[in-house]
BADO-783586 format. One line per 3 residues: number of its first residue (from 0); their letters; for each residue x, y, z of N, C-alpha, C. Coordinates in nm, 2 decimals, m for minus. Layout:
NUM) a) X,Y,Z,X,Y,Z,X,Y,Z | ...
This chain:
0) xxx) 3.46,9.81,3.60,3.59,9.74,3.60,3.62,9.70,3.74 | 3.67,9.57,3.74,3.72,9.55,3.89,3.82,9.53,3.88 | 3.85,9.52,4.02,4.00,9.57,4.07,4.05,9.45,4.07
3) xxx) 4.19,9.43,4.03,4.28,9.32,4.01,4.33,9.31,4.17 | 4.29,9.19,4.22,4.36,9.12,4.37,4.48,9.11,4.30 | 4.58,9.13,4.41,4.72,9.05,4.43,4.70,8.94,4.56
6) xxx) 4.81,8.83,4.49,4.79,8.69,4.53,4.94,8.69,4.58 | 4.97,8.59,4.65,5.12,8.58,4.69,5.09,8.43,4.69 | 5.21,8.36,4.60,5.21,8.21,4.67,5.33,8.17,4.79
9) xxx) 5.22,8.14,4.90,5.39,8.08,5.02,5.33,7.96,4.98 | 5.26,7.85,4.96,5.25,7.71,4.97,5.21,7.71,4.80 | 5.29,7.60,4.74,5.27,7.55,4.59,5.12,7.52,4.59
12) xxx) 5.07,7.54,4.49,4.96,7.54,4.48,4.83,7.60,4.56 | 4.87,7.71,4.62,4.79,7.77,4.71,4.79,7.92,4.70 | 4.68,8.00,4.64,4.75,8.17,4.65,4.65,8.20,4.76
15) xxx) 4.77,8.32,4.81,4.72,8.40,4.93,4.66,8.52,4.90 | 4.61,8.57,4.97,4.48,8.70,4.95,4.63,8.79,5.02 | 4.63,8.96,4.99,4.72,9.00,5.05,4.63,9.06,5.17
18) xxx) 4.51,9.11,5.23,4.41,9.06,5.34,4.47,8.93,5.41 | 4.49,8.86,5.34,4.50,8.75,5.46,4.65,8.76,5.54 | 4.71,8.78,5.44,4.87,8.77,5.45,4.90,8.89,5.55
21) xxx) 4.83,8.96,5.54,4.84,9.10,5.66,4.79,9.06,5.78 | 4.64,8.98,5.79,4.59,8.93,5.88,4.72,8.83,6.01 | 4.78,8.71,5.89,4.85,8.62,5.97,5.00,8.72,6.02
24) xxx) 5.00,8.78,5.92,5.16,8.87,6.03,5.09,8.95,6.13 | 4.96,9.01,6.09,4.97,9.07,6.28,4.93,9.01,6.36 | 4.86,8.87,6.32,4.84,8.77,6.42,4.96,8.73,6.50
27) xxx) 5.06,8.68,6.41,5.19,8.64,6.42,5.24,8.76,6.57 | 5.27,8.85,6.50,5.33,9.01,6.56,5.26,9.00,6.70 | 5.12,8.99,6.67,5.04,9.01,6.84,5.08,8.90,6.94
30) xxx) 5.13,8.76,6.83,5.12,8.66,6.94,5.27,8.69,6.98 | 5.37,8.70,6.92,5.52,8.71,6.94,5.50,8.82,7.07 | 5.45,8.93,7.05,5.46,9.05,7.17,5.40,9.01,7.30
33) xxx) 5.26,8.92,7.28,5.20,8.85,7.43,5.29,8.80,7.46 | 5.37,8.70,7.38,5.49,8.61,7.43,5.61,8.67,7.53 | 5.66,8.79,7.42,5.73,8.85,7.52,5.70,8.93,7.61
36) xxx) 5.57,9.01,7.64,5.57,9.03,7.70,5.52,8.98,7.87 | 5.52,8.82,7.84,5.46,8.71,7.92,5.63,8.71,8.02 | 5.68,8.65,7.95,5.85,8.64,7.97,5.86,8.77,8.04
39) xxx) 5.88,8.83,8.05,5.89,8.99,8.07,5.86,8.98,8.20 | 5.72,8.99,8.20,5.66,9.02,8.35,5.72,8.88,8.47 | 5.74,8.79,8.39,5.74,8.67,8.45,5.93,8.70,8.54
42) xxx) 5.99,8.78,8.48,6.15,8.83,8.54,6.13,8.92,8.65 | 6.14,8.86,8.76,6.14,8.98,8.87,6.23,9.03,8.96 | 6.29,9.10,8.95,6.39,9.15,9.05,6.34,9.21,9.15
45) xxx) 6.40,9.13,9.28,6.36,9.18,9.41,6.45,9.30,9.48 | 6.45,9.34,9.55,6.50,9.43,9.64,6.57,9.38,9.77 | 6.70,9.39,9.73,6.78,9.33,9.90,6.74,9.32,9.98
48) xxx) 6.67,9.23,10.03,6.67,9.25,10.24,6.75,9.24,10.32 | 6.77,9.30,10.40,6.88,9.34,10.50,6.82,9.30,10.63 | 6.86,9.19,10.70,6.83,9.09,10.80,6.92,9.19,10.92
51) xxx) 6.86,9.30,10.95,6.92,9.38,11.13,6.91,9.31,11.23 | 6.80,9.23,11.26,6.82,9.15,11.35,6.89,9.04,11.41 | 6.93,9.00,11.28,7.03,8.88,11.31,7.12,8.95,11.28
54) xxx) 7.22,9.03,11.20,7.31,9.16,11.23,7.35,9.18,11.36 | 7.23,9.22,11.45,7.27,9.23,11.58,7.29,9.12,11.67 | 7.21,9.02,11.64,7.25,8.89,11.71,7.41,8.86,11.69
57) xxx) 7.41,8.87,11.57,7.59,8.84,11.56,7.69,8.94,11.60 | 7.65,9.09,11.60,7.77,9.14,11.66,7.75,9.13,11.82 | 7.63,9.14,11.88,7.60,9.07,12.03,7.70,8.97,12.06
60) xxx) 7.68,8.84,11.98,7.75,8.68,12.02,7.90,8.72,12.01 | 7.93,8.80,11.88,8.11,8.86,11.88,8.11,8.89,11.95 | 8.04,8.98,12.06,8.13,9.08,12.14,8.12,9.01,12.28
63) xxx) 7.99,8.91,12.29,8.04,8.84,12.42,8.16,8.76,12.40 | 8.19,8.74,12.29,8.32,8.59,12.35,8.37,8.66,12.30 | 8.45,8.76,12.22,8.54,8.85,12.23,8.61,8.92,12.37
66) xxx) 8.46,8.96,12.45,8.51,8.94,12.59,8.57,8.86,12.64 | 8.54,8.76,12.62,8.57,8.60,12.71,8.72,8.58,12.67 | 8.71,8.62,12.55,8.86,8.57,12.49,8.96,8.67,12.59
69) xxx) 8.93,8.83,12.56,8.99,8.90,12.63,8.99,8.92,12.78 | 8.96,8.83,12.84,8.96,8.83,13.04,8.86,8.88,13.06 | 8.77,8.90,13.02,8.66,9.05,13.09,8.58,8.92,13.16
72) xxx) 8.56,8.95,13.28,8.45,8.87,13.31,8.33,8.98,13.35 | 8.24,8.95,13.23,8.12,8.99,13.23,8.00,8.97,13.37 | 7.94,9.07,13.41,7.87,9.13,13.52,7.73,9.11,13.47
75) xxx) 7.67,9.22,13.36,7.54,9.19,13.35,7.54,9.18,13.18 | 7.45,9.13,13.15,7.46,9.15,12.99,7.32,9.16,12.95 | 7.25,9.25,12.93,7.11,9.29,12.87,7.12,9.31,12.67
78) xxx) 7.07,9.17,12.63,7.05,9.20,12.49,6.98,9.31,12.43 | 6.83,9.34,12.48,6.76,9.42,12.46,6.79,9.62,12.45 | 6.85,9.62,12.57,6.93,9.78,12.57,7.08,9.76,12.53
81) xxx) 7.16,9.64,12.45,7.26,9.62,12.38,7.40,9.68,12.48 | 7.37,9.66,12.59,7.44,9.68,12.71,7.50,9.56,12.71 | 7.66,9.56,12.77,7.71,9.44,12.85,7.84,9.49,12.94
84) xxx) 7.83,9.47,13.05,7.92,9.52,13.16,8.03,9.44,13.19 | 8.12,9.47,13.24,8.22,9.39,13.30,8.35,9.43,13.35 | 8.43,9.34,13.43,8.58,9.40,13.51,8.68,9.34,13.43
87) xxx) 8.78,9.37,13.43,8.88,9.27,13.42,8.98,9.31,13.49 | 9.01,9.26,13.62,9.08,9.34,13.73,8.99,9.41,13.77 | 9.13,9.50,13.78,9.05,9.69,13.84,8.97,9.77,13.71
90) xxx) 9.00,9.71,13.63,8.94,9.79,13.46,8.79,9.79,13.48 | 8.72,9.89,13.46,8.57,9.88,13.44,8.56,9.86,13.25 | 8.50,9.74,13.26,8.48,9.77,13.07,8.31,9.79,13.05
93) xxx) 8.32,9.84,12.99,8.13,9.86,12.90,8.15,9.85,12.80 | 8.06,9.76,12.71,8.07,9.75,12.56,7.94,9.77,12.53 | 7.88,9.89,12.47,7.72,9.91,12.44,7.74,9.87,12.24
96) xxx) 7.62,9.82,12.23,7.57,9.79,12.07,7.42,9.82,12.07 | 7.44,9.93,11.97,7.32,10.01,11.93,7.28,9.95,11.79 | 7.19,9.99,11.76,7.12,9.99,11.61,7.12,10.13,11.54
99) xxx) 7.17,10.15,11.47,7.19,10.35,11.40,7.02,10.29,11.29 | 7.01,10.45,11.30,6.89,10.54,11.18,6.90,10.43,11.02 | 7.01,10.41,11.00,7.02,10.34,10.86,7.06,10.17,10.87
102) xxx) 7.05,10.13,10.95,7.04,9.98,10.98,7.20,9.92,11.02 | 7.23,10.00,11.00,7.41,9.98,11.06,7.41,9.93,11.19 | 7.49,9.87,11.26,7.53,9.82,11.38,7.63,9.91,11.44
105) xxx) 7.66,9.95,11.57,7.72,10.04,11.64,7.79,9.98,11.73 | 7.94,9.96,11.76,7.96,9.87,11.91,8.04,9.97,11.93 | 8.06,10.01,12.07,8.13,10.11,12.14,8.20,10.05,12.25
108) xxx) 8.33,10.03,12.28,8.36,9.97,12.36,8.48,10.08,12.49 | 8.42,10.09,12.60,8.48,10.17,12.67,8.56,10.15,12.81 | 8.69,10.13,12.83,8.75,10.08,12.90,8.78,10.22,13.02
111) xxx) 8.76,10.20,13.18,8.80,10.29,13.27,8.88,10.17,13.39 | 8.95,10.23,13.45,9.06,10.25,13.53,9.23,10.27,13.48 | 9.25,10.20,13.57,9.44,10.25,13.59,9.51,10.22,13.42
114) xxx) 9.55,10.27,13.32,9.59,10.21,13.25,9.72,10.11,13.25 | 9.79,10.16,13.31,9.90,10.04,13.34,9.86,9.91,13.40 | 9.75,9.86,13.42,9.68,9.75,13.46,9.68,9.68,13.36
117) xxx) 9.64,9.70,13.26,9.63,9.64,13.10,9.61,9.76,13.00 | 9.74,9.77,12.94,9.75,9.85,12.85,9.68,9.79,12.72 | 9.66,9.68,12.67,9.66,9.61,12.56,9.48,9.54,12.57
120) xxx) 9.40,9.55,12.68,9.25,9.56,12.72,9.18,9.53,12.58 | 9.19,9.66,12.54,9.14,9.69,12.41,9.20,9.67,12.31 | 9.26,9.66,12.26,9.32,9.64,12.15,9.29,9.43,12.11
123) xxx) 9.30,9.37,12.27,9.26,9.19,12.27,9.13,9.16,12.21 | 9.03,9.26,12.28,8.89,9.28,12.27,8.88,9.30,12.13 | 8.92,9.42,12.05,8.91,9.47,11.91,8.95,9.31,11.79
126) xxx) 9.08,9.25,11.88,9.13,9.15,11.78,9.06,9.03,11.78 | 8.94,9.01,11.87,8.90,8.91,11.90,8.74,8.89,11.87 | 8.73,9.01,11.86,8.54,9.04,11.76,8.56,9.12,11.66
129) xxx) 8.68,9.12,11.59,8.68,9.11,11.43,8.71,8.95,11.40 | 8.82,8.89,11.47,8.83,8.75,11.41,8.63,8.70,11.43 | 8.61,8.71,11.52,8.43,8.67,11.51,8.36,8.73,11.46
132) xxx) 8.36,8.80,11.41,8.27,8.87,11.30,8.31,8.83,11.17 | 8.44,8.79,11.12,8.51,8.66,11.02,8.55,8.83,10.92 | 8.64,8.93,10.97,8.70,9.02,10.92,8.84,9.01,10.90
């Protein structure tokens, strides 16, 4: 005795083998999943980069004309050791900019002599390389 095929008709006049009809869905299935997973690989998310060197370039350029703005007439200025010297009067000012462990920027600004010379030194300085740093 043989075994009775099942037929499926998707097209009028046309019967399907159920062999075939299994065939074309995992055809289907394999091509849908390449697809996605084409699209897929094709999405790439990068990883921030963090530009420290121009970071430093710009808090450097703030803090020279931040000086300028505030009277300091600068003496020496070494980009490299993030040093910049200067008087304003009797005032000794130093402003050092470091680079920290985690890519951060560091400006230290240190004012010596007579305080009643310019009480307000620092505070011109502070208001004048945040406006240039666009804070």
């Amino acid at each position: 005795m043989q075994k009775a095929r099942k037929y499926f008709v998707l097209h009028p006049g046309k019967e399907t083998d159920v062999k075939e009809l299994c065939s074309r869905t995992y055809l289907v299935f394999l091509l849908g999943v390449t697809v996605l997973a084409t699209m897929l690989s094709a999405c790439v998310v990068y990883e921030p980069y963090y530009y420290p060197a121009s970071q430093y370039d710009r808090v450097w350029e703030s803090a020279m004309k931040a000086a300028g703005d505030a009277g300091i007439t600068i003496s020496t200025a070494d980009r490299t050791t993030g040093l910049i010297l200067g008087r304003k009067g009797p005032t000794d000012v130093t402003i050092a900019i470091q680079t920290l462990a985690d890519g951060r920027i560091k400006l230290q600004l240190n004012v010596r002599g007579p305080e009643d010379a310019d009480p307000y030194l620092k505070d011109r300085f502070l208001q004048a390389y945040q406006r240039y740093m666009g804070r």
